[in-house]
N, C-alpha and C positions, 0 to 999 in steps of 0.2 A: 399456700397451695399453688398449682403450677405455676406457669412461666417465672411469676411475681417471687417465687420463693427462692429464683438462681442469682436475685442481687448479691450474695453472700461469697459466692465463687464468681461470678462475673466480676465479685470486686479483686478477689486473687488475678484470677487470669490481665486484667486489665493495669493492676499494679503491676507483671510481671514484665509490662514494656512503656508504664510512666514511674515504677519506681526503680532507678537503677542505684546502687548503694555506691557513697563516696568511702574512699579509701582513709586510714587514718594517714597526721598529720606528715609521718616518718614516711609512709610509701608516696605520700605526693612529693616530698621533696627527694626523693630516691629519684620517680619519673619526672623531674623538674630539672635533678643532674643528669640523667641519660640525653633528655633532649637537647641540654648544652653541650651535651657530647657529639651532638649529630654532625657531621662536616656539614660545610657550605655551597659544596661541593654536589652532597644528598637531596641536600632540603630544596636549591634550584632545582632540579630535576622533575623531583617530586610537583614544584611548585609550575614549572613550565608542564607540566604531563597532564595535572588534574588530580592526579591519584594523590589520595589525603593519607601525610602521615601519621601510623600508629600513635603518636601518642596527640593528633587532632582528635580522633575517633574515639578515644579515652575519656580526654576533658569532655565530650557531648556527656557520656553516658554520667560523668562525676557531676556535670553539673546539671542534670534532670534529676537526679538523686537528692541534692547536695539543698534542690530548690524547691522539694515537697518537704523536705524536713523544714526547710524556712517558713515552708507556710506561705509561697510568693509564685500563684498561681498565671502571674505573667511571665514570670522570667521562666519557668515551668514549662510552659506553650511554645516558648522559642526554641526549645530543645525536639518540640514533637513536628515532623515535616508535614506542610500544611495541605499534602492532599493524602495523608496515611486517613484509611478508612476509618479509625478511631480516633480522630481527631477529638470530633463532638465528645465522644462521650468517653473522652481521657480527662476532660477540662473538667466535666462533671464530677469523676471518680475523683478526679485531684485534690477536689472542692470538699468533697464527703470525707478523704484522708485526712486533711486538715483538724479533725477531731482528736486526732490522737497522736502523742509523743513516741517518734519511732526513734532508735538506734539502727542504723545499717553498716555492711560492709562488702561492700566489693572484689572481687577475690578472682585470680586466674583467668585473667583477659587474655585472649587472643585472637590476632589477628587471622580468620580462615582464609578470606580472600579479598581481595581488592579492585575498583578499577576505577574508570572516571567517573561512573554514574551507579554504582554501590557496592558497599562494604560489608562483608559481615564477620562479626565480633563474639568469639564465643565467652560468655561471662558465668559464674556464680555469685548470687546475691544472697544475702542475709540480710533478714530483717527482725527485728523482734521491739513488740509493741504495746504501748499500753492496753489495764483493759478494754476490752471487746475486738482489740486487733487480732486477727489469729496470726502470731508470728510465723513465721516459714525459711526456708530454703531453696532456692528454685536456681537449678541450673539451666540453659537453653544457648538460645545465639542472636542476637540482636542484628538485624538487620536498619543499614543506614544507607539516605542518598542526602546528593545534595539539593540543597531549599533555596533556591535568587542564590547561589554557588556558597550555601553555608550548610555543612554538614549537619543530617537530623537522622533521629528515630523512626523509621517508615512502620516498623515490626517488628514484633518478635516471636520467636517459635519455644515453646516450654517444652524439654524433654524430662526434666525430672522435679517433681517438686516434692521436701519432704518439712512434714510439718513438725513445730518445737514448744517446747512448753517456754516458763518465763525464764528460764535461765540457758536458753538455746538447743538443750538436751529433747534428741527426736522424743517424739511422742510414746506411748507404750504403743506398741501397735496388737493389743487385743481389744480388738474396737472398741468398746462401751467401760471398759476398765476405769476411765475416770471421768468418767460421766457422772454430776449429781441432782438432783431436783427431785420435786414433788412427782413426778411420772418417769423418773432414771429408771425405775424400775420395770414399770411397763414396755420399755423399747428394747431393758436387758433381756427380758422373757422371751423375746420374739424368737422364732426358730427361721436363722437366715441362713443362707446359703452362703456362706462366706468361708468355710473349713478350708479349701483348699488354692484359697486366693489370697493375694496381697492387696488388703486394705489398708486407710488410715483415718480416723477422723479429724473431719475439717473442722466442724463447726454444733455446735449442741446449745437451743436454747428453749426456753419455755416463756408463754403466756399464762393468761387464761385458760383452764382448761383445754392446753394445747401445747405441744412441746416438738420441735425438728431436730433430727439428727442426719448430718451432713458425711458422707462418707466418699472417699479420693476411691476407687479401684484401679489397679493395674490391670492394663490388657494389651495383649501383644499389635489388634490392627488399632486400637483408638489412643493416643497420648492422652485424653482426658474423659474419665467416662465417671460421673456423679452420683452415686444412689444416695437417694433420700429418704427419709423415713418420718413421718409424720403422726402424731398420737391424734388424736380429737376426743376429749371427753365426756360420753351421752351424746356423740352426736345419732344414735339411732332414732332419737325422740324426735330428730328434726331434719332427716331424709332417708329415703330408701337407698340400693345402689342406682337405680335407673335416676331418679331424681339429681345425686350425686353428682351422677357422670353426665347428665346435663346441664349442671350448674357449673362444673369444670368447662364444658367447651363455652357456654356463653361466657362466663367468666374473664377467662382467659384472650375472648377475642376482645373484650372489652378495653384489654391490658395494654396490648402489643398495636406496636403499628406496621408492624410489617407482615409480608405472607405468611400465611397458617393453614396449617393441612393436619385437621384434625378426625380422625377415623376413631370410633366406637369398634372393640373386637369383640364383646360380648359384655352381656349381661345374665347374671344368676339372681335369684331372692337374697342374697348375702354377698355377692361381691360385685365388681364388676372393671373391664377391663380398656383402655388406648391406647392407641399411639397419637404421636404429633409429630407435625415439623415446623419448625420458623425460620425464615430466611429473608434477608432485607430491613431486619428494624432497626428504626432510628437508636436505640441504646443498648440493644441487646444483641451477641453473637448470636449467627444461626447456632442451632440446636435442633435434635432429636432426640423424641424420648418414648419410652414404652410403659405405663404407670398402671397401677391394682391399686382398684379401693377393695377391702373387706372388712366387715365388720367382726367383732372378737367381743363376743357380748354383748354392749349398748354401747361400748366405741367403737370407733372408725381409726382401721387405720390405713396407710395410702403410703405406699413404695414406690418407686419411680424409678429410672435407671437411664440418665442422662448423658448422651453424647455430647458435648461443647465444642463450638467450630466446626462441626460437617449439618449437612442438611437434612442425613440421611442416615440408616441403618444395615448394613448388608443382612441379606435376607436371614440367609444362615445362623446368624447370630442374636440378630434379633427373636428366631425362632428358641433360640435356647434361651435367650432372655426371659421370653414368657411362661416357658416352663418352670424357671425357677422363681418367677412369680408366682406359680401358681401353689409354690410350695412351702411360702412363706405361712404360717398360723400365728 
C-alpha cells in the first residue's frame, strides 16, 4: 500500500533509461559498415566541432543495454552520465534487473537533434523477460550529454509504452481478462470506471490475503498516470476507514525520504478518502496521487490513481478523479 507499492512501475519507468536494447548481430554489422563508409573528411569536422557522431550516440544506448543483460553493473554505470538525477537509483534498479533473463531489441534510432553539449535519440525498445519481468515495449527519446567529453545517458522521456505477454504479442487489453488467483475474482467484480478509456495491465500479484492489480491509463495532459487496485482480506476486523487513513499517512512517511504533502479529503463510517505528493526522494520519482479506501463487506479495498514524474495534479482533473472514485463498489 502506498508510496511502497510504486516499486513495480518505478522499476518500468527507470529501465526505460538504464535498459536500452542491443540490436542483433546482422544490424551491428550493417551500422559497423555505414560508419566505414563515413569520409574523413566528416568524421574531422565532426571531431574538431564537438558534435558526436550518429552512430557514437548508438554504441552508448547498445552498450547500456548490451551491459544489464550481462549482468556487469559497472560497465553499466559508465554508460549513465554521472550527474543525471537517477544516477543512484539506476545502479540500484540495475542490481534488482539482474534477477532476471531478458531478450531485447533495439529498433528505429534517430537522431532528432544534436550539438556540442546534447543529443537526443529517438528509440524503440523491446524487451521481453523472464518470470516476474513484465515484458514491454516503450518508445520515447533518450537524451545524452557529454561526461569528462564521453558521451552518456542524462534521460529519457517515455511517450508510449505498450505491455506483451511471453511471446511479445500486446496484451489483451480488457483489463482483468488474464488475471488468475485465489482473489482474480474479487478485483474482476469491481465496478470501475474504465468503459471509455484506454487501459492496460502492468502488473497482478497476490499474498496473503491480499492481492494488487497494477493498471497503465492513458490521458491526454499526464504520459504516465497509475491506478492501482488493492484487495485486503477481513481487513474490517482490524481497522476502521479513519484508523486506515491514519496508518497510511504515518506509514508512508515512514517510507520516503523526501517531501510529502499529505492531505485527508474525507472520511465516512465505510470509506475514506487522500491525496499526496512526493518530491525530492532519494529513490523514488516525484509523484502525485488521489487514493479511496472502502470497505465491500469485511474487505478493504484501496484504488489510487497515480501521477509519476509531476508533483502535482491540476485541479480540474484531479476533481474528476475523485468522482470516479467515488464510484467505484
Amino acid at each position: 500500500m502506498g508510496v511502497k507499492k510504486y516499486f513495480g512501475f518505478v522499476l518500468l519507468l527507470l529501465l526505460s533509461i538504464v535498459m536500452v536494447a542491443c540490436s542483433d548481430d546482422a544490424a551491428k554489422e550493417k551500422d559497423t559498415d555505414k560508419q566505414e563508409e563515413k569520409s574523413e573528411e566528416t568524421s574531422k569536422e565532426s571531431e574538431e566541432s564537438g558534435v558526436p557522431e550518429d552512430e557514437e550516440l548508438f554504441a552508448v544506448l547498445e552498450l547500456n543495454m548490451q551491459t544489464l543483460i550481462d549482468k556487469d553493473v559497472d560497465k553499466h554505470m559508465e554508460t549513465i552520465h554521472s550527474e543525471s538525477p537517477l544516477y543512484d537509483s539506476t545502479k540500484q534498479t540495475a542490481e534488482m534487473v539482474f534477477q532476471y533473463d531478458i531478450e531485447a531489441e533495439l529498433s528505429d534510432l534517430v537522431v532528432e537533434e544534436k550539438s556540442e553539449t546534447e543529443a537526443k535519440v529517438r528509440f524503440t525498445q523491446t524487451a521481453i523477460g523472464s518470470d516476474g519481468f513484465t515484458s514491454n515495449r516503450i518508445s520515447g527519446v533518450h537524451t545524452l550529454k557529454p561526461d569528462n567529453g564521453v558521451w552518456k545517458i542524462f534521460g529519457s522521456e517515455v511517450e508510449e509504452t505498450v505491455f506483451l505477454d511471453e511471446n511479445g504479442e500486446p496484451l489483451d487489453n480488457a483489463v482483468f481478462a488474464q488475471i488468475q488467483g485465489d482473489y482474480a475474482a474479487n478485483i474482476k467484480e469491481l465496478v470501475l470506471p474504465f468503459e471509455d478509456k484506454e487501459v492496460q495491465l502492468y502488473n497482478y500479484q497476490e499474498d496473503v490475503d491480499y492481492a494488487v492489480a497494477e493498471v497503465m491509463m492513458a490521458h491526454d495532459q499526464y504520459s504516465q498516470v497509475l491506478v492501482t487496485i488493492e484487495y485486503n482480506k477481513g481487513a474490517s476486523s482490524l481497522v476502521d476507514p479513519e484508523t486506515w487513513v491514519g496508518n497510511m499517512e504515518t506509514g508512508i512517511s515512514e517510507n520516503v525520504t523526501g517531501k510529502l504533502e499529505f492531505n485527508v479529503l474525507g472520511v465516512t463510517d465505510t470509506d475514506a478518502m487522500y491525496e499526496l505528493s512526493l518530491t525530492e526522494d532519494e529513490s523514488l520519482d516525484d509523484q502525485a496521487e488521489v487514493t479511496r479506501g472502502f470497505f465491500k463487506g469485511d474487505d478493504l479495498i484501496i484504488v489510487s490513481y497515480t501521477v509519476m514524474g509531476e508533483a502535482t495534479i491540476d485541479e480540474a482533473v484531479k476533481a474528476e478523479w475523485i468522482e470516479e472514485l467515488k464510484t467505484i463498489q
